[in-house]
C-alpha positions as CSV (number, residue, x, y, z in Angstrom):
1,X,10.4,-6.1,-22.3
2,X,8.0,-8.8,-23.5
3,X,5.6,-8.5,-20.3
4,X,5.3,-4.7,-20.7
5,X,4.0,-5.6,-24.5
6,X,0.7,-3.2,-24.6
7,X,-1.2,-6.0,-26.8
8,X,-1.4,-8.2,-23.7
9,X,-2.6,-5.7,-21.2
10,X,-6.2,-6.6,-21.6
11,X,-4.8,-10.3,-21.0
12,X,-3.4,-8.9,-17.3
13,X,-6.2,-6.5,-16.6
14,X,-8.8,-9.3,-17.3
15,X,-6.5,-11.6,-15.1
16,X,-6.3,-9.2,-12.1
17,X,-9.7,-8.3,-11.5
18,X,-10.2,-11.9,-10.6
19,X,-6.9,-12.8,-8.9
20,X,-7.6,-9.9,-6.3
21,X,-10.9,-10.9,-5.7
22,X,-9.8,-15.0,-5.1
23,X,-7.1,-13.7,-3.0
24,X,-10.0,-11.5,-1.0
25,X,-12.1,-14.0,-0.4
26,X,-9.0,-16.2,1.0
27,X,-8.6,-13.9,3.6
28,X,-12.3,-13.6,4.0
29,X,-12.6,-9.4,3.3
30,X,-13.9,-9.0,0.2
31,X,-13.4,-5.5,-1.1
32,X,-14.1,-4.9,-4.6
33,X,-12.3,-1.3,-5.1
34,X,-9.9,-3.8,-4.3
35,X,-9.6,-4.9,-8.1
36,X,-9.9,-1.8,-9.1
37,X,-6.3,-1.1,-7.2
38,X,-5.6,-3.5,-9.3
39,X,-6.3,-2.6,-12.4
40,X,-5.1,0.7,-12.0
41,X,-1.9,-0.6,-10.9
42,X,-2.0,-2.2,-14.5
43,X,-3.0,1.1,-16.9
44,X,-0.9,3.7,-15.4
45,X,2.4,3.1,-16.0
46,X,4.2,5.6,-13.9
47,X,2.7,3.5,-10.6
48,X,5.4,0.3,-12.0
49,X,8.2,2.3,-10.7
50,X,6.9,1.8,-7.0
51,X,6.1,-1.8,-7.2
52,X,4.5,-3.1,-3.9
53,X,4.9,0.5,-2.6
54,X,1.8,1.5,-4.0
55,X,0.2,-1.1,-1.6
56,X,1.2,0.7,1.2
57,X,1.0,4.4,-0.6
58,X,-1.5,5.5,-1.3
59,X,-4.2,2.2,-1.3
60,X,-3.0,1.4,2.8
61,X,-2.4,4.5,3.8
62,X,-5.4,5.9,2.8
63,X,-7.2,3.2,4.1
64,X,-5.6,4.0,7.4
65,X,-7.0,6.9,7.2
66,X,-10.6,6.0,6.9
67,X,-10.2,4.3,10.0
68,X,-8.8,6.9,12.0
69,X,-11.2,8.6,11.0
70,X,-14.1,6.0,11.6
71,X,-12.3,5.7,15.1
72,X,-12.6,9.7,16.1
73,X,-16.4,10.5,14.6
74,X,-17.5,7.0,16.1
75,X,-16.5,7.7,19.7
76,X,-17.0,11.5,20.2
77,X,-20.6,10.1,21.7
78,X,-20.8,8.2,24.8
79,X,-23.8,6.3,22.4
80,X,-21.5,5.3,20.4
81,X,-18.7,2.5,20.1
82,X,-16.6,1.5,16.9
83,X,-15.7,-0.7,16.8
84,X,-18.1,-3.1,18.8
85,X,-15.3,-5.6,19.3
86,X,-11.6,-5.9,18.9
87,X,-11.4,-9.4,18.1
């Protein structure tokens, strides 16, 4: 259709970047691979068959990850506590 037109992807990249990062500092967690999700949400166009899926999988899920991960190394030492606070 019109909005997959490949002369105006430089018009969506160049707004995404941006609207990711507004939307960021909204919530207050600025993250700028963040925009980069973004864009490559954008380029690739195999990714526009799973929509908001690829929020969850694999940009959430990974970051899920990270913090499982965080969470294990963090705590094997008595020293140690991550996070400091829960809220």
């Amino acid at each position: 259709g019109k909005a997959d037109a490949p002369e105006l992807l430089w018009l969506r990249v160049a707004l995404a970047v941006p609207s990711a990062i507004v939307m960021q500092e909204m919530a207050g967690a600025v993250h700028p691979p963040g925009g980069a999700t973004a864009i490559i949400f954008l380029i690739m166009r195999p990714l526009h068959l799973l929509s908001f899926a690829f929020v969850v999988s694999p940009a959430m899920f990974g970051a899920a990850i990270f913090v499982c991960i965080a969470l294990l190394t963090n705590n094997l030492s008595a020293a140690r506590a991550y996070p400091q606070t829960w809220w």
